[in-house]
C-alpha beads as a LAMMPS data file, in Angstrom:
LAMMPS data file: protein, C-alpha beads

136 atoms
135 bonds

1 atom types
1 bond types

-500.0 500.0 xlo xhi
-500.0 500.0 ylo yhi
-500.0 500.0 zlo zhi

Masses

1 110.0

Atoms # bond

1 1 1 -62.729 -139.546 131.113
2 1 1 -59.347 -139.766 130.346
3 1 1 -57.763 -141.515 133.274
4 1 1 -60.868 -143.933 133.462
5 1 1 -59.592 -144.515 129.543
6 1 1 -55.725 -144.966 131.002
7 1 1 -57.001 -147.134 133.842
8 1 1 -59.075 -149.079 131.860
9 1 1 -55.828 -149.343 129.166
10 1 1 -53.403 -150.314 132.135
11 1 1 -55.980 -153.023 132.838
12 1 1 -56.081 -154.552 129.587
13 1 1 -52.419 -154.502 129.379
14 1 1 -52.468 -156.815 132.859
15 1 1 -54.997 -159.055 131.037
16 1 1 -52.621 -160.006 127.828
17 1 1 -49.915 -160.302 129.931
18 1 1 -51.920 -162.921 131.659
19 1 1 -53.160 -164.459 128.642
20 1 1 -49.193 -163.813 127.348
21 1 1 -48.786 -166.234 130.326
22 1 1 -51.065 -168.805 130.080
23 1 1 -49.805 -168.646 126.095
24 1 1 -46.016 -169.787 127.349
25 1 1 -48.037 -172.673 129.800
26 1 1 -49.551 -173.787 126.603
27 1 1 -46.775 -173.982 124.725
28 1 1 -44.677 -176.089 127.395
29 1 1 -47.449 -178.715 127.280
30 1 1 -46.416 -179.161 123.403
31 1 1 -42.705 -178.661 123.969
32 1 1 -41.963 -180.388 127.241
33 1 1 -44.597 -182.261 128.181
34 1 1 -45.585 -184.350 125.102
35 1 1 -42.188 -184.871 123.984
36 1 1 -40.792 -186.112 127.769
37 1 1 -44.092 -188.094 127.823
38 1 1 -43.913 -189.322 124.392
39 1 1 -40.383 -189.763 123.510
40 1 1 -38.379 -190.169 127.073
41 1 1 -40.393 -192.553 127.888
42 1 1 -40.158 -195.104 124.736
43 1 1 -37.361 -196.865 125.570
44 1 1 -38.819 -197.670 129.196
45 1 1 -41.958 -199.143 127.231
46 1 1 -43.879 -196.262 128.501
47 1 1 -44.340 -194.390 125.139
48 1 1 -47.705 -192.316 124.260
49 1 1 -46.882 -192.163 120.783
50 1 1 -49.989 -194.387 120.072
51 1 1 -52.138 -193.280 122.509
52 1 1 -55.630 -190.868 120.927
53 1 1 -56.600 -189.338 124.006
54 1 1 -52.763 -187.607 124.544
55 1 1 -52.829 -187.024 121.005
56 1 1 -56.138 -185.062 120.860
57 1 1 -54.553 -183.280 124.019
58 1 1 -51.480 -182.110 122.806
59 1 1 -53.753 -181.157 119.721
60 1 1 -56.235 -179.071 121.366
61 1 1 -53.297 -177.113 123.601
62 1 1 -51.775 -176.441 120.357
63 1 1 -55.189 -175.162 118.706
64 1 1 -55.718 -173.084 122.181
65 1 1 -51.996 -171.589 122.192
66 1 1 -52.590 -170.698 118.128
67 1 1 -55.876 -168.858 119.214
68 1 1 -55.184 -167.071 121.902
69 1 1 -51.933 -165.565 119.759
70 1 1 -54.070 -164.669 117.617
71 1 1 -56.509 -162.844 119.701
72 1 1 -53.831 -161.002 121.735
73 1 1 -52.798 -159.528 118.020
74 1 1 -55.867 -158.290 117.629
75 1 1 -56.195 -157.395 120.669
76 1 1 -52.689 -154.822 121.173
77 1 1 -53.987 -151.874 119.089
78 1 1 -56.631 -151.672 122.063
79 1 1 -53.973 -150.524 124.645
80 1 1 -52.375 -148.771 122.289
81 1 1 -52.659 -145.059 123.854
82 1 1 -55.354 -142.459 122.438
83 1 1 -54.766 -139.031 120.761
84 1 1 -54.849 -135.851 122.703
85 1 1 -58.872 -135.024 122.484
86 1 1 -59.849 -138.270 120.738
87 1 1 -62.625 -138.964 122.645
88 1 1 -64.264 -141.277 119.566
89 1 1 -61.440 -143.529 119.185
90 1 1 -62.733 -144.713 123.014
91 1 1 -66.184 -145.723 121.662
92 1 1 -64.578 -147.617 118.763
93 1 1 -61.789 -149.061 120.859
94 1 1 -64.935 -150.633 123.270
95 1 1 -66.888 -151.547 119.754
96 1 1 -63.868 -153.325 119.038
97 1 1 -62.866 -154.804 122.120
98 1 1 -66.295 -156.148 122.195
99 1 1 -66.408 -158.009 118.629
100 1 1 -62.885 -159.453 119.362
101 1 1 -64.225 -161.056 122.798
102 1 1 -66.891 -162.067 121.221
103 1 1 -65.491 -163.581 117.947
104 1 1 -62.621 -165.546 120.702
105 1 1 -65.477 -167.005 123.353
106 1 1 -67.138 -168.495 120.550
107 1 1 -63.507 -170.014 118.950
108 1 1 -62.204 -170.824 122.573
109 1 1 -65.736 -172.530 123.605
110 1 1 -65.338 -175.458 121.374
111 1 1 -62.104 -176.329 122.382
112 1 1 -62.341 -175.925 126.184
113 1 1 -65.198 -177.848 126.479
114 1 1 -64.169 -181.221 124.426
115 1 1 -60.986 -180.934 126.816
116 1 1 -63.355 -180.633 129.974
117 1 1 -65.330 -184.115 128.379
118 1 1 -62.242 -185.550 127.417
119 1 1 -60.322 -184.530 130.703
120 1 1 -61.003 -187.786 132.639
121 1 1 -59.521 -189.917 129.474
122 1 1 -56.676 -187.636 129.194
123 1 1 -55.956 -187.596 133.314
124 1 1 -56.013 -191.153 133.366
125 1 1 -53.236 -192.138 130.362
126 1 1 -50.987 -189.530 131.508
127 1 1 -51.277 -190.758 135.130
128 1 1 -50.563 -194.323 133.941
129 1 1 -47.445 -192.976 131.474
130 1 1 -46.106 -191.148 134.444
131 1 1 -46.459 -194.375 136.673
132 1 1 -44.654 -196.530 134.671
133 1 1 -41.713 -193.996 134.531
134 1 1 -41.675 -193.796 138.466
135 1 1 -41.291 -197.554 138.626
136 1 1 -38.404 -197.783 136.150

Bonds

1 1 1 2
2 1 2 3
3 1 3 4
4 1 4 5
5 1 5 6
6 1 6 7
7 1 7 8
8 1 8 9
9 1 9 10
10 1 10 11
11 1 11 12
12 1 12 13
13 1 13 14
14 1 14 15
15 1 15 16
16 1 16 17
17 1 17 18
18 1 18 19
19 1 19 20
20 1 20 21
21 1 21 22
22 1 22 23
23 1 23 24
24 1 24 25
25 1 25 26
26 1 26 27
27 1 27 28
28 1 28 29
29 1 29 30
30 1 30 31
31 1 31 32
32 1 32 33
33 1 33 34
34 1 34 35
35 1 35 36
36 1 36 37
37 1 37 38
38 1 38 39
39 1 39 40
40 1 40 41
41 1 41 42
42 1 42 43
43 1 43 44
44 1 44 45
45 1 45 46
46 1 46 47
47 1 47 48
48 1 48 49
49 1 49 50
50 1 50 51
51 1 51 52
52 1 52 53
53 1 53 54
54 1 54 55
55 1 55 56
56 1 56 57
57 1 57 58
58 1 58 59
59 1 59 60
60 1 60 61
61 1 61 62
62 1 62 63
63 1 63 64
64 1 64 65
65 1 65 66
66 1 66 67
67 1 67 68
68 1 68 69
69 1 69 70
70 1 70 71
71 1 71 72
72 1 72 73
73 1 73 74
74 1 74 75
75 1 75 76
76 1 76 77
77 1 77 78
78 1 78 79
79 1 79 80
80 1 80 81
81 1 81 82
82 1 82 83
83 1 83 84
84 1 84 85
85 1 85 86
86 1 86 87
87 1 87 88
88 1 88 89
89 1 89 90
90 1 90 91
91 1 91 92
92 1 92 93
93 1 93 94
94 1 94 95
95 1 95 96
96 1 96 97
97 1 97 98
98 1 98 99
99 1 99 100
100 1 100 101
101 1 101 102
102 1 102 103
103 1 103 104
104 1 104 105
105 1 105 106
106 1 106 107
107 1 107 108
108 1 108 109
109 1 109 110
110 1 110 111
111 1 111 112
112 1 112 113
113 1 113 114
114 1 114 115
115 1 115 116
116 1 116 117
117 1 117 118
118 1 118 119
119 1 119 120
120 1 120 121
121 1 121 122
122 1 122 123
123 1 123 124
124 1 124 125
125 1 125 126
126 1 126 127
127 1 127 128
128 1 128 129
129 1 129 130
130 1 130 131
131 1 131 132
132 1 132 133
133 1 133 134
134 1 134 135
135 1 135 136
């Protein structure tokens, strides 16, 4: 029981790194992306400053990055290792682990899916921002 606990542990510590990951990705969309697309680009005439569908982007990766930090904090006690012959504290960890997923599919689901019906807006002004900077 307990090394299917440590595997399971050393598992979950893989996943939040991923998600630590994919946290960092999110963040360079707000940090790099919008501000070389938004800002490096205004003097070229190729500025998104105006534009709703970058805005509501940049927005939504924001909202994502804020979630997921939040999850992964609730989320650390989990791997946190178990007492010597605390066999409960893996029931509660799962009861846990359960609620949390639960309680961040239902935050994340909103948010994924407007940017999968908005992706096609989005694709398109950032494809025509990044045109007009290859030209100049």
């Amino acid at each position: 029981m307990r090394e299917q606990s440590e595997a399971a542990q050393a598992k979950f510590q893989a996943f939040l790194d991923e998600d630590d990951n994919y946290v960092k990705f999110l963040d360079s969309i707000e940090q790099k992306l919008a501000k070389k697309l938004r800002f490096e680009c205004r003097s070229r005439g190729g500025s998104l400053v105006g534009s709703v569908a970058f805005d509501r982007f940049v927005e939504s990766a924001a909202q994502l990055r804020h979630l997921h930090v939040l999850f992964q904090e609730k989320m650390k006690p989990i791997v946190e290792p178990l007492a010597r012959g605390d066999d409960s504290s893996v029931s509660v960890k799962c009861k846990n682990l359960t609620n949390i997923m639960a309680d961040m599919l239902r935050a994340l689901r909103l948010l994924y899916g407007q940017l999968i019906c908005k992706s096609e807006a989005i694709h398109a002004t950032v494809k025509t921002a990044l045109a007009k900077e290859d030209k100049e």
